[in-house]
C-alpha positions in Angstrom: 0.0 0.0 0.0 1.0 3.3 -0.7 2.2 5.3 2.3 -0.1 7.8 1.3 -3.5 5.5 1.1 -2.0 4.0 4.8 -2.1 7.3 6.5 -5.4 8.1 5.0 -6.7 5.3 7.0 -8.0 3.1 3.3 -8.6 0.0 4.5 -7.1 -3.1 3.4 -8.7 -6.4 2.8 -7.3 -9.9 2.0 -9.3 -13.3 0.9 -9.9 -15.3 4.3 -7.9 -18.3 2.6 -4.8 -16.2 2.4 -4.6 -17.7 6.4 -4.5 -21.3 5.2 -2.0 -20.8 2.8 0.5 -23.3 3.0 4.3 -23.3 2.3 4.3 -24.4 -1.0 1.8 -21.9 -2.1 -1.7 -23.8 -2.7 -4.3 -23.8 -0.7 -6.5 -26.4 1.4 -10.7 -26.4 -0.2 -12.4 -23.3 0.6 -15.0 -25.7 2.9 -11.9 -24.9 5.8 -12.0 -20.9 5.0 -15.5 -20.6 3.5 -17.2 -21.7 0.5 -17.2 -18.0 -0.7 -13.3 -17.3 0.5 -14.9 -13.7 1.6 -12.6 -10.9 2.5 -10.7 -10.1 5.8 -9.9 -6.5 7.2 -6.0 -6.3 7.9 -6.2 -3.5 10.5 -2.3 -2.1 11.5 -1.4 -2.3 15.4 -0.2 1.1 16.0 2.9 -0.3 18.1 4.1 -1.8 15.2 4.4 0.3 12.4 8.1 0.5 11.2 10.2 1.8 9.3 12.6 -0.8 7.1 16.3 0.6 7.9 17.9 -2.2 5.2 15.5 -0.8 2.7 17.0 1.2 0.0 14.0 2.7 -1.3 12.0 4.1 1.6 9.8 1.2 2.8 7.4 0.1 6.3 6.3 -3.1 7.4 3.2 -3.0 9.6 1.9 -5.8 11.8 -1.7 -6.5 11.2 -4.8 -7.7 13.1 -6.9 -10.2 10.7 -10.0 -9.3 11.4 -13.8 -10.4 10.3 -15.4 -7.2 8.3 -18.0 -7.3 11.0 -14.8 -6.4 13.9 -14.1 -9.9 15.6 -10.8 -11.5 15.1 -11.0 -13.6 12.4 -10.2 -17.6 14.0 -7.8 -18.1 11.4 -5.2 -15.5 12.8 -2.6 -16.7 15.0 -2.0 -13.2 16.6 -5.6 -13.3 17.3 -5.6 -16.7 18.8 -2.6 -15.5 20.7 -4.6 -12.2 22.2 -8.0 -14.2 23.0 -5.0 -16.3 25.4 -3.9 -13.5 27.2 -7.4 -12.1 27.4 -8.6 -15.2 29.5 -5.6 -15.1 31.9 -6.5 -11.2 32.3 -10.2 -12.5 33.2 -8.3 -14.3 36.1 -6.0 -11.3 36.7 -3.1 -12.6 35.4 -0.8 -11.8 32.5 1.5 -13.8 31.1 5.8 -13.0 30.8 7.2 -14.6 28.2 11.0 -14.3 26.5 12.3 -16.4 23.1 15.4 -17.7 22.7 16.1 -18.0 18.6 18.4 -20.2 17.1 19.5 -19.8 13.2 22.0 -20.7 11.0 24.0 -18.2 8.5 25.4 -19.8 5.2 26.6 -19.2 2.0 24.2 -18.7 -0.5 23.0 -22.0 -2.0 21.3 -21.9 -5.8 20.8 -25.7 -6.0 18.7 -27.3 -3.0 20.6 -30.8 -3.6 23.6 -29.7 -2.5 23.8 -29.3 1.3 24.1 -26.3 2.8 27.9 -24.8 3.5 29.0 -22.0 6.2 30.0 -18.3 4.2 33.5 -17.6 3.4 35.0 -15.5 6.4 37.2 -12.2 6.5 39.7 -14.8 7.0 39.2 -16.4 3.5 37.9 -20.0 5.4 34.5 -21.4 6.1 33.9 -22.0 9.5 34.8 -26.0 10.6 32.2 -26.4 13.5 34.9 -25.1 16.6 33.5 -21.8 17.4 30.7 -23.0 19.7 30.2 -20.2 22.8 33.6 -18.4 21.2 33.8 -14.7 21.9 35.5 -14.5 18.5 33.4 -17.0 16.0 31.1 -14.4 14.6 34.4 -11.8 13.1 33.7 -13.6 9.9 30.7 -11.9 9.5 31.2 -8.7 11.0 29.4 -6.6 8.7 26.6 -9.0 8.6 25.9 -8.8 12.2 27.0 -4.7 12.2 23.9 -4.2 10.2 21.8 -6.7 12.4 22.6 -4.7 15.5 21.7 -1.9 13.9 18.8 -2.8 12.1 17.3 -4.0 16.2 17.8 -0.9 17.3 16.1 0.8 14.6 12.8 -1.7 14.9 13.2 -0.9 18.6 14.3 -5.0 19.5 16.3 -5.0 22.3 18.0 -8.0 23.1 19.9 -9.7 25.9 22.5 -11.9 24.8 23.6 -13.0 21.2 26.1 -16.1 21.0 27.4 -18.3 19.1 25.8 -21.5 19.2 26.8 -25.6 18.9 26.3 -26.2 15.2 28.4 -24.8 12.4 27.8 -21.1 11.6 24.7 -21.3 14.0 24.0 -18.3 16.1 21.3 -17.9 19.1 19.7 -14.6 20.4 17.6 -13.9 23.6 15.0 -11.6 23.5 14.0 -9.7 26.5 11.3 -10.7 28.4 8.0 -9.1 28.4 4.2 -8.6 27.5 3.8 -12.2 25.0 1.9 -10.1 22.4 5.3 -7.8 22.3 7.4 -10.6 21.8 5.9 -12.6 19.2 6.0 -9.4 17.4 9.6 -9.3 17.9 10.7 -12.7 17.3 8.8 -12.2 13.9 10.7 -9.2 13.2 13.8 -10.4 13.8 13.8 -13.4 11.8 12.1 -11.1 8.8 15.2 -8.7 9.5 17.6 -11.3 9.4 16.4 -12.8 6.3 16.6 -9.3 4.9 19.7 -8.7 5.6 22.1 -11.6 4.8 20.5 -11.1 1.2 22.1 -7.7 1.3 25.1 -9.7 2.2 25.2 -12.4 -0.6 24.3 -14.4 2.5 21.2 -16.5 3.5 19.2 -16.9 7.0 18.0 -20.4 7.6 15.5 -20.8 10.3 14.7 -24.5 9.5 14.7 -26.7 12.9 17.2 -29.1 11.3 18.9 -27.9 8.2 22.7 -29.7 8.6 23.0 -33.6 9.2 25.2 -34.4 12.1 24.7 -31.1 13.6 22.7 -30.0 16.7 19.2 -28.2 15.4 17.5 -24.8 15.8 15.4 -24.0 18.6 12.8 -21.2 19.9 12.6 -22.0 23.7 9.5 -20.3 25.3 10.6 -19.3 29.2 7.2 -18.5 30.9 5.6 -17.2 34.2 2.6 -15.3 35.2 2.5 -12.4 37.0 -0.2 -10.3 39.0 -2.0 -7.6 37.4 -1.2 -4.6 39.7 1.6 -5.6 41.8 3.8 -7.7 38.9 4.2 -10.6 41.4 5.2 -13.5 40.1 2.6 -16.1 40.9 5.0 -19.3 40.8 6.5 -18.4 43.8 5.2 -17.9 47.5 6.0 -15.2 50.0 8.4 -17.6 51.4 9.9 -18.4 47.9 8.5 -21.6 47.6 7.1 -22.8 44.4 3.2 -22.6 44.5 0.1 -24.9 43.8 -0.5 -22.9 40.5 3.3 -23.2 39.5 2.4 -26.8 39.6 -0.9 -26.8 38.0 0.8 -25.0 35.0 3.5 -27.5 34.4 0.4 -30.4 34.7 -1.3 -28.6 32.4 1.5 -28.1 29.6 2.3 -31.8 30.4 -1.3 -32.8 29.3 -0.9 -30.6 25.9 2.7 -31.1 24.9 1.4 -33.9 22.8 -2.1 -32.9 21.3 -0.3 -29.6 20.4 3.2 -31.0 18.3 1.9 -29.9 15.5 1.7 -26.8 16.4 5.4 -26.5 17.7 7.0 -28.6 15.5 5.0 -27.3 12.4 6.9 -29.3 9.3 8.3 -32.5 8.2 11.9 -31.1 8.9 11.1 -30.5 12.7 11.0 -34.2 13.3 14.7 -34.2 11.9 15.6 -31.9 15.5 13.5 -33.9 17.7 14.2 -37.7 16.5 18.2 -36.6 17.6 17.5 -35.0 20.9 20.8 -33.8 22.0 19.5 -30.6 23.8 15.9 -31.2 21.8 13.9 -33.4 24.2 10.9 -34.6 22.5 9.4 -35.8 25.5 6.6 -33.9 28.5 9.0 -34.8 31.2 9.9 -31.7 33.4 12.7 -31.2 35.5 14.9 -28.6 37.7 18.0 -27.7 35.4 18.2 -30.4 33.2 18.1 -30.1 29.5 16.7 -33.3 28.7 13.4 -32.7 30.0 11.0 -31.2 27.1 9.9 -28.7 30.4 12.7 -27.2 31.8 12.7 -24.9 35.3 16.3 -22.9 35.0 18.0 -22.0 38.2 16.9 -18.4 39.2 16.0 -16.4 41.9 12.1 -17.3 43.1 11.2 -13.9 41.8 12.3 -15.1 38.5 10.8 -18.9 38.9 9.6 -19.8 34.9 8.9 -22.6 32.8 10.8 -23.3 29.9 9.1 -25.1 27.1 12.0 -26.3 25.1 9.8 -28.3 22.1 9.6 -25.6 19.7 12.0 -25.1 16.6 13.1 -21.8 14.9 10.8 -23.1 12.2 7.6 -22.6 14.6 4.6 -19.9 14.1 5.7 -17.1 17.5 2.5 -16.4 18.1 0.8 -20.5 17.4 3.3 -21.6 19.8 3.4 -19.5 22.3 -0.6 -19.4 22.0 -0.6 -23.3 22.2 2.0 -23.1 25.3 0.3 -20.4 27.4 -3.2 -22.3 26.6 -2.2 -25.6 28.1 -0.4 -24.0 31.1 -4.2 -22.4 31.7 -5.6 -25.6 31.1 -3.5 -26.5 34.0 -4.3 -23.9 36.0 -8.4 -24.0 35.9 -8.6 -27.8 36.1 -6.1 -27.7 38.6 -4.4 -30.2 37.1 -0.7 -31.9 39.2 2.3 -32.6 37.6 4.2 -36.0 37.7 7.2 -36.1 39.5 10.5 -33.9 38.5 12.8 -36.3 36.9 16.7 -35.5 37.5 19.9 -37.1 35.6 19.7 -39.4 33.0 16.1 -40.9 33.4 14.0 -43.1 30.2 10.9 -41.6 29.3 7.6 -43.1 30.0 5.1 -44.1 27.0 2.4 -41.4 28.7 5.2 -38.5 28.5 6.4 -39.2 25.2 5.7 -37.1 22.3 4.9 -37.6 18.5 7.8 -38.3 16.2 6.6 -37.8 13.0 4.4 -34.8 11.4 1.8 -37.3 10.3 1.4 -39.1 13.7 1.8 -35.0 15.1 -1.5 -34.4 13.1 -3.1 -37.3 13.5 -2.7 -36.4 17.2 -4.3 -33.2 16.8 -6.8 -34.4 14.9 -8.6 -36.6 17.7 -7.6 -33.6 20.3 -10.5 -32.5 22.2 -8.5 -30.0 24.3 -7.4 -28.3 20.9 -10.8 -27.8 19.4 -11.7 -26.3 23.2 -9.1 -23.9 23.0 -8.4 -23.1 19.0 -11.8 -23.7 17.9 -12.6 -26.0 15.7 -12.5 -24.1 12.4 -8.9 -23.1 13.5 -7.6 -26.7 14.0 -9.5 -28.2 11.1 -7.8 -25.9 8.6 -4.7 -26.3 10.4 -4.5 -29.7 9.6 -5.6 -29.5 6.3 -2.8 -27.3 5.3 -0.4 -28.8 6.9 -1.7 -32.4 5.2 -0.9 -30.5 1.4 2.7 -30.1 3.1 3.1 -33.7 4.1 1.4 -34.9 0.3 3.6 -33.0 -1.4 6.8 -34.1 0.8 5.7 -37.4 0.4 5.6 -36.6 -3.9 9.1 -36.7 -3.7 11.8 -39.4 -4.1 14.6 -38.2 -1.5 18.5 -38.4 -2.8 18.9 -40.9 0.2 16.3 -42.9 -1.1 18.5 -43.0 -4.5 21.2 -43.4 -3.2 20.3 -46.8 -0.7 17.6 -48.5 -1.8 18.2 -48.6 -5.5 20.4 -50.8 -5.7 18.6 -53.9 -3.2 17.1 -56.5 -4.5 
């Protein structure tokens, strides 16, 4: 839209089905968006109007509400879903603090999708071998890269809180701030649309797939949550004496009994499974635990004032605001059944059949398919298109003969 038509306050409007689009570009029957695929409002939040600061020729991005012409959020959004979440813990005088931790990989540009993907060519005239993790000097390669990414937060007003490199080759992780869970699906989305937007400046490429190298520890997007008091800001999890609290508890029960209706939802393609069927650090399991990264629900050591739960299931390649809607739902699931956790499990432990988690995108789906809870919470004309986009994605994968495929099988008997 034209800057000028924007500040005139024209209203733009986009065909309900736009939602269910899926990554390949088609689109599911118009039965899951309506038979007559009628128009949505896209209405601008006023927080998030911004100017582009990699664009050369004067450009904004602005984050819209999908709305119904007649004013309700449409179902189909996933920033709507996300807001009608944090509107029912307001009801209870709650409101959610959430923070993201993003992992993504920076490589070379790659023309031809056979050939795997390889780390850029450094300053130094060398790709990057894999033994940078945590270094304080891996990143000088691509100095002007992340120059212009530090710059380009600033300007979108993203502050963050630490930036590292991470285990895999030419991976990187950032940690957002904590804050208002609105604010920060907003900013996760940012920064992975900056990102993108600026290794292409750089002849480079951003890859936020949740497994993109073999042999190589995948991308993440951690959700750390707690709830806090409207009014006073006290965190909720923890007692007066700085004990955890019954509705600490009830939260972890209730994200233990959602984990797996809602994989789908975290783990959103066939190339997610790739992270979780390897789970060094990527526990694909509802187990929770104090400290220990092989629990899919993680409590990090802090101060009770800072007492959260980490849900460490999603990949970089999740929706923000789907999965921290889906996570922030189940915890209040939890919380209004009052619904107890199992026991914490500590060390190396084998996880039992009741904790364990989907493995697959098609037994993900079919999971969410028979989910009761989901329907409660979604609706069911969210879920139903949900999975009917998502099935296109899984046909099409499944059109495909792999290289490995090739490769092994065609040479058996």
């Amino acid at each position: 839209m034209t800057a000028e038509g924007f500040l005139e306050g024209r209203r733009l409007q986009m065909a309900r089905g736009v939602l269910l689009q899926c990554i390949m570009g088609g689109y599911p029957p118009a039965r899951f968006y309506g038979s007559d695929d009628g128009d949505l409002a896209l209405n601008a939040d006023p927080r998030q109007i911004h100017r582009l600061p990699w664009s050369e020729t004067p450009r904004a991005l602005a984050i819209c509400d999908a709305d119904e012409l007649s004013g309700e959020s449409s179902r189909l959004s996933t920033r709507g879903q996300l807001k009608q979440v944090i509107a029912r813990y307001a009801a209870l005088g709650l409101a959610p603090v959430v923070a993201t931790e993003l992992e993504f990989f920076v490589f070379a540009a790659n023309d031809d999708p056979v050939q795997p993907f390889r780390p850029p060519v450094g300053l130094d005239g060398r790709r990057e071998e894999g033994y940078s993790a945590f270094s304080v000097s891996s990143n000088n390669g691509l100095r002007p890269f992340f120059k212009e990414v530090y710059e380009g937060m600033a300007a979108l007003g993203l502050p963050r809180d630490t930036f590292m490199h991470e285990m895999g080759v030419s991976q990187f992780e950032i940690n957002l701030l904590h804050g208002d869970p609105l604010l920060l699906a907003d900013q996760t989305f940012l920064f992975k649309h900056l990102l993108k937007e600026v290794a292409l400046k750089h002849g480079l490429i951003v890859v936020c797939m949740a497994k993109p190298l073999a042999h190589t520890p995948g991308s993440s997007m951690h959700i750390h949550q707690s709830l806090v008091e409207m009014g006073n800001g006290r965190n909720v999890f923890s007692d007066d004496a700085g004990q955890p609290t019954a509705m600490f508890r009830h939260f972890i029960g209730g994200l233990q009994a959602g984990l797996a209706d809602f994989t789908a939802l975290f783990a959103p393609n066939v190339n997610s499974y790739q992270r979780l069927c390897h789970p060094y650090a990527s526990p694909n399991n509802a187990c929770w635990s104090h400290d220990n990264r092989a629990a899919g629900l993680r409590i990090p050591a802090s101060s009770p004032v800072a007492r959260r739960v980490e849900n460490r299931l999603p990949g970089a390649d999740a929706n923000p605001y789907l999965a921290i809607a889906a996570s922030l739902a189940a915890g209040l699931h939890g919380i209004e059944n009052e619904l107890e956790p199992t026991a914490a499990i500590q060390g190396e432990f084998e996880v039992p059949d009741n904790l364990s988690l989907p493995c697959t995108l098609h037994a993900a789906l079919e999971r969410l398919k028979r989910s009761q809870l989901a329907r409660e919470l979604f609706g069911n004309e969210f879920i139903e298109g949900y999975i009917a986009s998502k099935t296109m994605e899984l046909t099409s994968f499944f059109d495909e003969i792999t290289p490995w495929e090739r490769r092994v099988l065609a040479a058996q008997a």
